[in-house]
C-alpha positions in Angstrom: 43.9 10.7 -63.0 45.6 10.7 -66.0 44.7 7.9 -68.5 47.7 6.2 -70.7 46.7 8.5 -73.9 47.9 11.5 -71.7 44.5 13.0 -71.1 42.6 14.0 -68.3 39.6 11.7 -69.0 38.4 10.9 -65.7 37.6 6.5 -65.7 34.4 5.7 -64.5 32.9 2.3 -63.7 28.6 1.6 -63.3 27.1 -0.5 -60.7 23.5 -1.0 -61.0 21.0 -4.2 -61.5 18.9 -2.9 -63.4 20.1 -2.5 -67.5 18.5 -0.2 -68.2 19.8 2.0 -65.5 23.3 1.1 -66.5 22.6 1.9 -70.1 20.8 5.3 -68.5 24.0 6.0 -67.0 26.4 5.2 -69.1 24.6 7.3 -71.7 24.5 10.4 -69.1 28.6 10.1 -67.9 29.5 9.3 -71.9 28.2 12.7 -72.8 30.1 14.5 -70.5 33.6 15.9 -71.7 36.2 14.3 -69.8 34.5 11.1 -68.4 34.8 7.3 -69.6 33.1 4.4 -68.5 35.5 1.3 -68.3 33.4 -1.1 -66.5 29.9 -1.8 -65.0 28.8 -4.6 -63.0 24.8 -6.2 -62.5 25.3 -6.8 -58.9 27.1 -5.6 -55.8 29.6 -8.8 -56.2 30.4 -8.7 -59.8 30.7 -4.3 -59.2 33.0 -5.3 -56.6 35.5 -7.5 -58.9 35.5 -4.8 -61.3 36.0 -1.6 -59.2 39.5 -4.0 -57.6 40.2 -4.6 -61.4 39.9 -1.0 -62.7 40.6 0.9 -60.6 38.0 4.0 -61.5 38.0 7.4 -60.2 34.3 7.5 -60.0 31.8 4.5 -59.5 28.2 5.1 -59.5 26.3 2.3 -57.4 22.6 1.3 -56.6 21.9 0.6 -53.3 19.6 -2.1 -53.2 21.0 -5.2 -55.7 21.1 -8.7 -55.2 24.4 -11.0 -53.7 25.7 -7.8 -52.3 24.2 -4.5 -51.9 25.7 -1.0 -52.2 26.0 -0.7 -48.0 28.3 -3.9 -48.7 30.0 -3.1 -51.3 31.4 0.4 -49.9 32.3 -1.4 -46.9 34.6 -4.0 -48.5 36.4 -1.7 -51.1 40.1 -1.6 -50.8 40.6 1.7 -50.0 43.2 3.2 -52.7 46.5 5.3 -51.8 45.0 8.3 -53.8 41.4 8.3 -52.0 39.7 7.4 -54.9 37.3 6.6 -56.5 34.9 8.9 -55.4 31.6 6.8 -54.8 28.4 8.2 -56.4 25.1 6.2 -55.1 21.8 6.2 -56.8 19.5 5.2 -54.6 15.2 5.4 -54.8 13.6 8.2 -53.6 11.4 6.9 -51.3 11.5 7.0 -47.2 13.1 3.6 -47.2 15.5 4.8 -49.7 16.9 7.6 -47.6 17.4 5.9 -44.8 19.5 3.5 -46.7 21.6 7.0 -48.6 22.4 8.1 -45.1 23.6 4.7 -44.4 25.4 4.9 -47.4 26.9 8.2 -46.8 28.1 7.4 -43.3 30.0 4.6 -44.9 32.0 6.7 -47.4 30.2 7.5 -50.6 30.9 11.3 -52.0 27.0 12.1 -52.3 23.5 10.4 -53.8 21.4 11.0 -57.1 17.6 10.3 -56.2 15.9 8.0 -58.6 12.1 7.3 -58.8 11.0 4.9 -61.5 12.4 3.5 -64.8 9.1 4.2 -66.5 8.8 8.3 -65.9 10.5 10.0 -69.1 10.7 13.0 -66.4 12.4 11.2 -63.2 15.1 10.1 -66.2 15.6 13.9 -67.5 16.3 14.9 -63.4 18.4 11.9 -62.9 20.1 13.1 -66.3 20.7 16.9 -64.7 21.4 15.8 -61.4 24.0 13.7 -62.0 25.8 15.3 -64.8 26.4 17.9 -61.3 27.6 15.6 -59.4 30.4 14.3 -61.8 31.4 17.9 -62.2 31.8 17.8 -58.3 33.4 14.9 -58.6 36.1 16.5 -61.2 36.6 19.2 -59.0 37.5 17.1 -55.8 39.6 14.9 -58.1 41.6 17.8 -59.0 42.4 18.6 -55.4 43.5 15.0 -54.4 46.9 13.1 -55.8 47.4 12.0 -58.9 48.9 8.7 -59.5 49.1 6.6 -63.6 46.6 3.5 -63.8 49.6 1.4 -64.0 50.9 2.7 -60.5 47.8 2.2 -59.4 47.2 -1.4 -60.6 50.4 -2.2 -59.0 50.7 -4.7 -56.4 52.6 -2.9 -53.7 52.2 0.9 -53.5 53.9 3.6 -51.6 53.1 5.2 -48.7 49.4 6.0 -48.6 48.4 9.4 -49.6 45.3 11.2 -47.1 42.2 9.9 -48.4 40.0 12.9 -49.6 38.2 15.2 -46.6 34.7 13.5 -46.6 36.8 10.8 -45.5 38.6 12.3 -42.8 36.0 14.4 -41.8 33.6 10.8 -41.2 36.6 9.9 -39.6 36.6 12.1 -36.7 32.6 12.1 -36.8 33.3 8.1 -35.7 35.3 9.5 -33.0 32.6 12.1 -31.5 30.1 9.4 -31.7 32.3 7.2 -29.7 32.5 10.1 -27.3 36.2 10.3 -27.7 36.6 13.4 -29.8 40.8 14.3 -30.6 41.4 17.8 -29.0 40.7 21.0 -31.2 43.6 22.7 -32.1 44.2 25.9 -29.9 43.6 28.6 -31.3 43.2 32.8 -30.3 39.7 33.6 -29.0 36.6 35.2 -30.3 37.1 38.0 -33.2 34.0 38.8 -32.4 31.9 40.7 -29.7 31.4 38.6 -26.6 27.2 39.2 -26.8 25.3 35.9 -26.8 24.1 34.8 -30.0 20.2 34.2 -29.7 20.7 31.8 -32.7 22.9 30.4 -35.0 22.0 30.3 -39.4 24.0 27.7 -41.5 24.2 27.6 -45.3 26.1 24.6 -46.3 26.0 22.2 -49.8 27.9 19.6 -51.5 29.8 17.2 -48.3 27.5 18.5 -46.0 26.3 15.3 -45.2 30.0 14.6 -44.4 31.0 17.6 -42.7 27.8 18.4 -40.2 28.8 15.7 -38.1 32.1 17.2 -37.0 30.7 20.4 -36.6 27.6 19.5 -34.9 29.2 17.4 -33.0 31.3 20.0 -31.3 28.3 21.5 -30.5 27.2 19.6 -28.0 25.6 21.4 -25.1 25.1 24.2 -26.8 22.3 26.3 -25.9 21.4 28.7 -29.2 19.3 27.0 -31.6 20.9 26.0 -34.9 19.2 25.8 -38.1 20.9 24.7 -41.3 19.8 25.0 -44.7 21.3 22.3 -46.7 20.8 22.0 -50.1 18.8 18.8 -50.2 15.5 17.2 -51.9 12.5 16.9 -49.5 12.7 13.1 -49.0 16.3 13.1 -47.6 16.1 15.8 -45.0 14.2 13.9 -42.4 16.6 11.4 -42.7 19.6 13.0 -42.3 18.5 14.7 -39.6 17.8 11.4 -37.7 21.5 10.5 -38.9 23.0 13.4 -37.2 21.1 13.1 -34.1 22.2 9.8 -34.1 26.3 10.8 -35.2 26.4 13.7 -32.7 24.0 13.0 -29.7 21.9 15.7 -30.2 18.0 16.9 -30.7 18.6 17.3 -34.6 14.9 17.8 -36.2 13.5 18.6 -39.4 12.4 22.0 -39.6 9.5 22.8 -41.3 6.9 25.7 -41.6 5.0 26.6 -38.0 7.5 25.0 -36.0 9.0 27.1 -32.8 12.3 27.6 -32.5 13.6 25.8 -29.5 16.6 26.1 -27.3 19.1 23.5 -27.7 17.7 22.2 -30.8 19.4 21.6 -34.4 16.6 22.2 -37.6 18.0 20.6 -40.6 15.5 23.1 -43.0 13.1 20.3 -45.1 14.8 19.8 -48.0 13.7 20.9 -52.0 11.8 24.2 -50.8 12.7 27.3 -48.9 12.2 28.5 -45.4 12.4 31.4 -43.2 12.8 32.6 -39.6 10.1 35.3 -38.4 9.2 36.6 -34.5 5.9 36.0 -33.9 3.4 38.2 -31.7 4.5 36.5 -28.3 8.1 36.9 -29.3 9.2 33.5 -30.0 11.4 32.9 -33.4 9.7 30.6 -35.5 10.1 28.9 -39.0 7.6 30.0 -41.6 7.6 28.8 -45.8 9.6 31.9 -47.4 7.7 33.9 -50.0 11.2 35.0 -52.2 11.8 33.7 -55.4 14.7 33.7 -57.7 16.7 31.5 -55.5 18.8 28.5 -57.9 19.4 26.3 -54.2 16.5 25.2 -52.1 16.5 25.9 -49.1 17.6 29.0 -49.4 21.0 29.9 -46.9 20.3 33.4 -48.3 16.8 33.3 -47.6 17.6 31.9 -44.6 20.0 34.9 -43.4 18.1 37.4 -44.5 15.4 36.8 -42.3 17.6 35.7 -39.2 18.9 39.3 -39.7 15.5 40.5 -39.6 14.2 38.4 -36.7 16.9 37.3 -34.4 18.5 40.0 -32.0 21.7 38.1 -32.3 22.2 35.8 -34.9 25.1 34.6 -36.2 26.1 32.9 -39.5 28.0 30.6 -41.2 29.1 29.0 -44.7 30.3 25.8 -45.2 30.8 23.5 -48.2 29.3 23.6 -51.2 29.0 24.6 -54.9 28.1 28.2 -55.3 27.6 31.4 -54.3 24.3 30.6 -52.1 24.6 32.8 -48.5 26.8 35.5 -49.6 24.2 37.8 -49.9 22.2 36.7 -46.7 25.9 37.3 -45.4 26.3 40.7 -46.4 23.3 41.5 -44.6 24.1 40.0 -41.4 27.7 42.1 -41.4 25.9 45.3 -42.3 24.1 44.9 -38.9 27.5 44.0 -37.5 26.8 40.6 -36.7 29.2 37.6 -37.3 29.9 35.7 -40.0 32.3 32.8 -40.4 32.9 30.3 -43.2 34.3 27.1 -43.6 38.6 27.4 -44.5 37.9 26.3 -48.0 40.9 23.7 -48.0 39.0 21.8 -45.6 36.1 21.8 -48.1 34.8 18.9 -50.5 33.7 21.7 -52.0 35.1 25.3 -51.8 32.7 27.4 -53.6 30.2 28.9 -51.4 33.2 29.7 -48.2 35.2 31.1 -51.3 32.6 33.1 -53.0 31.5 34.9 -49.6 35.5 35.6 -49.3 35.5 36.9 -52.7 32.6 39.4 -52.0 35.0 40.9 -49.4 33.1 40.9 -45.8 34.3 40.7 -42.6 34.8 36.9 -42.7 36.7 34.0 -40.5 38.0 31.3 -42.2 38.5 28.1 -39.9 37.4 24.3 -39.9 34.9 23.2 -38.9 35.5 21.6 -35.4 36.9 25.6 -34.8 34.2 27.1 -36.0 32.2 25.3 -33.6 34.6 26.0 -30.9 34.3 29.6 -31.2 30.6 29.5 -31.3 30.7 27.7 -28.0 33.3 30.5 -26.6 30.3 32.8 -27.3 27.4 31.0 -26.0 29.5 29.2 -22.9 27.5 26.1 -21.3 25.5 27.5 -18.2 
């Protein structure tokens, strides 16, 4: 959004009841270029009143704050004909707490910053690096989405609403799946690919995958190759989200973790914060084992994670979906050179494009299509009985 002096400062309001979390914050975002703060608010009612006033393009929010917490307060913003803002939560990083971001997520919000205590002069430095990320996530959806004055904006009767961003759609048709009234796929020709059955399925996906998973999973179900997904995530969120999409898509979604066996039918979401890899044991069954690489900047590793799934599996099969970087472009090169498929999210259905662009860029033997077709061509491959 363009502010009145003509720039492309990006406006910024600060929910949080703690002060010194807001002056945390406000420090962070007002050392970024490009980023203003115009508002905070010390509770979920009084964030509320200012987010309808101001109309920011990013609000950070705490989840638990008294009078109304973050859950509430994403459930009773106007939503605004551009899709914005783009709702950042910061939420503790504790069990409890990621329950609560998965909730939060599933409501709307673009993505999460982890917090531990006020006190540790190290959780603030992470918060500090983390964050700082996020907003330049944040600019880069923003860039993709209308733009529209603040005086438009602030004006009482608008035009004709504009999409709201794709984490929004995307949660949008998860709502329908989970009703069990999914909207038809789009036809489309069949199978690129060779028609042999995939003995399992390796996904490397990022930033909006808590968004995005839901749709694709979701098309998924039935499906009888096990799926594991390495989504760059910190340890204490991946159980929970895996509960989440179990819960979104109707399916046995699990945390994966070291020693486990992979299992027919089942969805890993990889534990979060630390990399891991599939191996075949003696007795010939695929299972998950800690990965002994290093050098890798995302954890878990998607290209940790291909590169053993072209090692183990007989027939694996990968795919990149959104995110921020290059992570499983390498893991995908491997997987082609054994002549196995690969397929990557269409990057203008991404939050973010950069890991589906990058593996385009690195010019393999690559699908592009969205994610409920991605889905539907795996299923053309490994048909139900």
């Amino acid at each position: 959004m363009a502010d009145p002096m003509g720039t492309d400062t990006l406006r910024v309001v600060v929910v949080d009841d703690s002060a010194f979390m807001r002056s945390v914050i406000k420090h962070i975002v007002l050392g970024e270029t490009g980023f203003t703060v115009v508002g905070e608010g010390a509770d979920g009612r009084a964030g509320l009143s200012v987010i309808e006033r101001e109309r920011p393009d990013i609000v950070t929010l705490d989840v638990e704050m008294p009078n109304l917490d973050g859950i509430g307060v994403l459930r009773e913003m106007k939503a605004s004909p551009t899709g914005r803002p783009l709702v950042i939560m910061v939420s503790a990083h504790t069990a409890e707490g990621a329950r609560v971001t998965m909730d939060a997520l599933r409501a709307g919000a673009f993505d999460f910053v982890p917090k531990a205590s006020e006190q540790a002069k190290m959780d603030l430095a992470q918060i500090s690096g983390i964050l700082r990320a996020k907003l330049a996530q944040c600019r880069t959806v923003l860039r993709r989405m209308p733009q529209r004055s603040p005086e438009a904006l602030r004006g009482a009767v608008p035009p004709t609403p504009a999409p709201r961003p794709t984490s929004a759609a995307v949660l949008a048709f998860a709502g329908a799946l989970a009703s069990g009234n999914p909207p038809p796929l789009p036809a489309r020709p069949g199978p690129a690919f060779g028609a042999d059955r995939p003995d399992l399925i390796v996904v490397g996906i990022s930033t909006g995958g808590p968004h995005t998973l839901p749709t694709f999973l979701g098309g998924l179900r039935g499906f009888e190759p096990p799926v594991i997904v390495a989504q760059h995530i910190s340890e204490v969120f991946s159980r929970s989200l895996a509960a989440m999409l179990g819960e979104m898509t109707g399916q046995r979604v699990v945390e994966g973790v070291a020693g486990d066996v992979v299992e027919p039918s089942t969805v890993y979401i990889l534990r979060g914060g630390i990399d891991t890899e599939v191996h075949r044991r003696s007795d010939g069954q695929l299972a998950l084992r800690a990965a002994t690489g290093e050098g890798h900047a995302y954890h878990p590793s998607a290209n940790a994670l291909f590169r053993s799934a072209a090692l183990a599996a007989r027939r694996p099969v990968g795919v990149i979906m959104t995110g921020m970087g290059d992570d499983g472009t390498e893991g995908a090169r491997l997987l082609v050179a054994r002549g196995r498929p690969v397929m990557v999210q269409d990057p203008a259905t991404c939050v973010i494009p950069g890991m589906p662009q990058a593996a385009l860029a690195a010019g393999l033997k690559l699908e592009a299509l969205a994610p409920a077709e991605i889905a539907a061509r795996l299923r053309a491959m490994a048909p139900a009985g």
